[in-house]
C-alpha positions as CSV (number, residue, x, y, z in Angstrom):
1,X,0.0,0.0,0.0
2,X,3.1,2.4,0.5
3,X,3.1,3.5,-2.9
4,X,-0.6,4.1,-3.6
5,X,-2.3,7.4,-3.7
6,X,-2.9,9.3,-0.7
7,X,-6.8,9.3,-1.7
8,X,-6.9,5.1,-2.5
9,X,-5.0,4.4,1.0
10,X,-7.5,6.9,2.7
11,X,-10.1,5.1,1.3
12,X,-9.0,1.5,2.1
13,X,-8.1,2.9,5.6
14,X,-11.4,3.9,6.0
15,X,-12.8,0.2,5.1
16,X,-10.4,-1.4,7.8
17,X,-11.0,0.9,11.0
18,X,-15.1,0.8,9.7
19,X,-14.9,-3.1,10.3
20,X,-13.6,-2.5,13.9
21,X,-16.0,-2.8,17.0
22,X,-15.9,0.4,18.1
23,X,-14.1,3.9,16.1
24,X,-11.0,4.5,16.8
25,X,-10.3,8.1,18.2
26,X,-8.8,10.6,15.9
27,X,-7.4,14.3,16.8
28,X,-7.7,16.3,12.9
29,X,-6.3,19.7,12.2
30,X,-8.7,22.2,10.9
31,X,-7.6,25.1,9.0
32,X,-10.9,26.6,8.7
33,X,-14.6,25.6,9.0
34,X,-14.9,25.5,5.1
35,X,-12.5,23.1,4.6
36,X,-13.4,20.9,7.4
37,X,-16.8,20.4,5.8
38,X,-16.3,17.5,3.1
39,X,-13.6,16.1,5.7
40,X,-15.7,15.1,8.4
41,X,-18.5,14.9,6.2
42,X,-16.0,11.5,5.0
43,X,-14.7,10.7,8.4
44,X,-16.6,10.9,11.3
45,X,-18.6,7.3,10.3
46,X,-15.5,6.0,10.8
47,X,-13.6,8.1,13.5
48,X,-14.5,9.1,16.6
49,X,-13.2,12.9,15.8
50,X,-12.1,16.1,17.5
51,X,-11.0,19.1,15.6
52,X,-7.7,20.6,16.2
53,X,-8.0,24.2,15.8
54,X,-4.3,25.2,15.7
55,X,-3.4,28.3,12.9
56,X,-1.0,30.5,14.1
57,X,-0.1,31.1,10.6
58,X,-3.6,33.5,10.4
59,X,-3.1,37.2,10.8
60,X,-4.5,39.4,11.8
61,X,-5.6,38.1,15.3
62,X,-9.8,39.5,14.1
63,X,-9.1,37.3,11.3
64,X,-8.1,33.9,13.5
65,X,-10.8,34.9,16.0
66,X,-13.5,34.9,13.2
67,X,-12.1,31.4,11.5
68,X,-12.2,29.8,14.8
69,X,-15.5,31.3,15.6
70,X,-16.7,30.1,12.6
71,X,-15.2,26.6,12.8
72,X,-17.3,26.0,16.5
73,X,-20.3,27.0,15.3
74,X,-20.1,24.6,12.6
75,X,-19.0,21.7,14.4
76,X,-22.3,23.0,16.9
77,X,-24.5,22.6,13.4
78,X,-23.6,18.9,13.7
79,X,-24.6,18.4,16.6
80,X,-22.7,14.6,16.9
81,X,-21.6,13.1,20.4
82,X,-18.8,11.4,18.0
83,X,-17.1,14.7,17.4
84,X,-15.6,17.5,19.4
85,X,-13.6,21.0,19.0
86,X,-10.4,20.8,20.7
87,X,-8.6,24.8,20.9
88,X,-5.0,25.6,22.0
89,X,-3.3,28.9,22.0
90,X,-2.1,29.7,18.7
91,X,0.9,32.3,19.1
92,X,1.3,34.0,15.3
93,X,5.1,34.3,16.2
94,X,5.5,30.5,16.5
95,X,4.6,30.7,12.8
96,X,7.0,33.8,12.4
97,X,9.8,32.0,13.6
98,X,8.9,28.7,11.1
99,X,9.1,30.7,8.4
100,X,12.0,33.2,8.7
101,X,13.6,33.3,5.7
102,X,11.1,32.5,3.4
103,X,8.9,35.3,3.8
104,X,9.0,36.2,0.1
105,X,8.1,33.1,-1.6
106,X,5.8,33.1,-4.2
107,X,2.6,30.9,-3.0
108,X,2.8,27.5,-3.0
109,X,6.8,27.4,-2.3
110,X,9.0,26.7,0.8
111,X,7.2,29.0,3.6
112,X,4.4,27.2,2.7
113,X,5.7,24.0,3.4
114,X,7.4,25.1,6.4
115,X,4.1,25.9,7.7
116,X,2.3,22.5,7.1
117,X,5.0,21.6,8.9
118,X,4.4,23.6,12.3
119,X,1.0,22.7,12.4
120,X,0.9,18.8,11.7
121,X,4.2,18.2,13.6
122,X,2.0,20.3,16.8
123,X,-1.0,18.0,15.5
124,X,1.0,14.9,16.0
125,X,2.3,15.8,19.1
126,X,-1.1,16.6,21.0
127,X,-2.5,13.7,19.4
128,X,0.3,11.2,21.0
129,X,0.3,13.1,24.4
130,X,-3.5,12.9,24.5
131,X,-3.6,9.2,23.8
132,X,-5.4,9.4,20.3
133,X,-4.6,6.7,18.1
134,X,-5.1,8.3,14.8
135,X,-4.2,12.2,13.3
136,X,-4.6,14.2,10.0
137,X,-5.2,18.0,8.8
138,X,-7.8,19.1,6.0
139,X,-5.6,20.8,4.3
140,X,-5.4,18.5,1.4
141,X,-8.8,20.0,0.4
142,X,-7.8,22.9,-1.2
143,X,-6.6,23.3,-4.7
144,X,-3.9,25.2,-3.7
145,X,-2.3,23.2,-1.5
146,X,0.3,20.3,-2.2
147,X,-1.1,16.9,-0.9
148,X,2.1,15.2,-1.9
149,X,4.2,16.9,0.6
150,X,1.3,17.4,3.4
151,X,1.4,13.5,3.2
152,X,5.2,13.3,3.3
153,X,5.0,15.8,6.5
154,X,2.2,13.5,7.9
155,X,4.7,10.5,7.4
156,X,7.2,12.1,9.0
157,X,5.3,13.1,11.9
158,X,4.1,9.7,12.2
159,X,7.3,8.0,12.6
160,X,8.5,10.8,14.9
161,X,5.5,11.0,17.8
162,X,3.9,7.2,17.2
163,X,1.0,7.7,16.3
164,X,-0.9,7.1,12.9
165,X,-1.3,9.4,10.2
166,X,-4.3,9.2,7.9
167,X,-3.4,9.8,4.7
168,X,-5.5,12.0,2.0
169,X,-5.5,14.1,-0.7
170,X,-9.4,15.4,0.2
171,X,-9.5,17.5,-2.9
172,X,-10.1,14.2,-5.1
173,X,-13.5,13.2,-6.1
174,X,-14.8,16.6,-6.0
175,X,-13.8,17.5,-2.7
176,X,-13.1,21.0,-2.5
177,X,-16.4,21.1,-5.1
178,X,-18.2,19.8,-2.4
179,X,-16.5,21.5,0.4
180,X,-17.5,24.6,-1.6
181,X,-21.6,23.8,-1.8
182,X,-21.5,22.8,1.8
183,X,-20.4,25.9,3.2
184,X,-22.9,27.2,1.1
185,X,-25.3,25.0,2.4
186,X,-24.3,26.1,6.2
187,X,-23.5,29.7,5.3
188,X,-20.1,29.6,6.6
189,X,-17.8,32.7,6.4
190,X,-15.1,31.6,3.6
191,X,-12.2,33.5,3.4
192,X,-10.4,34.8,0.0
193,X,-6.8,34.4,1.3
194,X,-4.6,31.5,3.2
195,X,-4.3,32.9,6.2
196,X,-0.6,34.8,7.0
197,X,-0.2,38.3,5.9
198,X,2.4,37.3,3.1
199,X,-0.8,35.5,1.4
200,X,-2.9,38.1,2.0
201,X,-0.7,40.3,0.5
202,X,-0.9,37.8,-2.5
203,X,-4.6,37.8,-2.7
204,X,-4.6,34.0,-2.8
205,X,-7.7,31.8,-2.2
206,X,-7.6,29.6,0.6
């Protein structure tokens, strides 16, 4: 299975821990509500879930207030006993510090990767300390992001705190499509830009 796409191992994955008595638990990073939306919409039949809420990569502070906001009250909409927010401080010059250096990289290049890094490597961690047997991010969803080296980060991460990654690439099969007409569906605030104030700058879509 190593050398399979992201998308087919998620999907046998998901086939395996289905078959199991009881759902495994599984800590997932959300970068915003939006994309979270065709995530759990996929996981949480199979996962017991709680949302990691860690972006210290979003600037300015209104603007990380408002995602987070916005990623509670959909995670309220649900309304499932099988799936929790989960919030720790998020301090903008964590990210600062990932990404010195690379500050002007186009979109796409080195800072980005840098901060996948910061926040599945902190994802990983929590999820080992807190005992949950599974992680992953949403990040895959967007179009603009590089699944191939979110995945590789995941790996990484797995090997380093022992605990499982779950791999994806959730923009297959229509996924940030859908991600799109469910936010519509929930009217969910959806941001025009990344998150850090070099992307803003850019203008980029999330």
């Amino acid at each position: 299975m190593k050398h399979l796409p992201a998308h087919i191992k998620m999907e046998k994955l998901l086939i395996e821990v289905n078959a199991l008595p009881t759902k495994p638990r599984a800590l997932i990073h959300s970068c915003c509500a939006p994309c979270s939306t065709h995530v759990l919409n996929t996981i949480c039949d199979c996962f017991s879930v709680s949302v990691l809420f860690y972006n210290p990569n979003i600037f300015p502070n209104e603007e990380y207030q408002k995602r987070k906001s916005e990623q509670k009250r959909f995670i309220e909409i649900l309304n499932r006993s099988d799936l929790s927010f989960y919030d720790i401080d998020s301090n903008h010059s964590d990210f600062l510090k990932a990404v010195k250096g690379y500050e002007s990289e186009e979109e796409g290049g080195a800072r980005c990767g840098e901060c996948f890094r910061l926040r599945i490597r902190e994802t990983a961690k929590k999820a080992s300390l807190m005992g949950f047997e599974y992680f992953g991010t949403t990040l895959s969803v967007s179009p603009m992001k590089n699944s191939d080296l979110i995945n590789k980060i995941g790996e990484e991460a797995e090997r380093e705190f022992n605990v499982k990654w779950i791999p994806a690439n959730f923009k297959k099969k229509d996924g940030y499509l859908k991600s799109i007409q469910l936010s519509k569906k929930y009217n969910l605030y959806r941001q025009n830009y990344c998150g850090c104030e070099f992307s803003f700058r850019g203008g980029d879509d999330a």
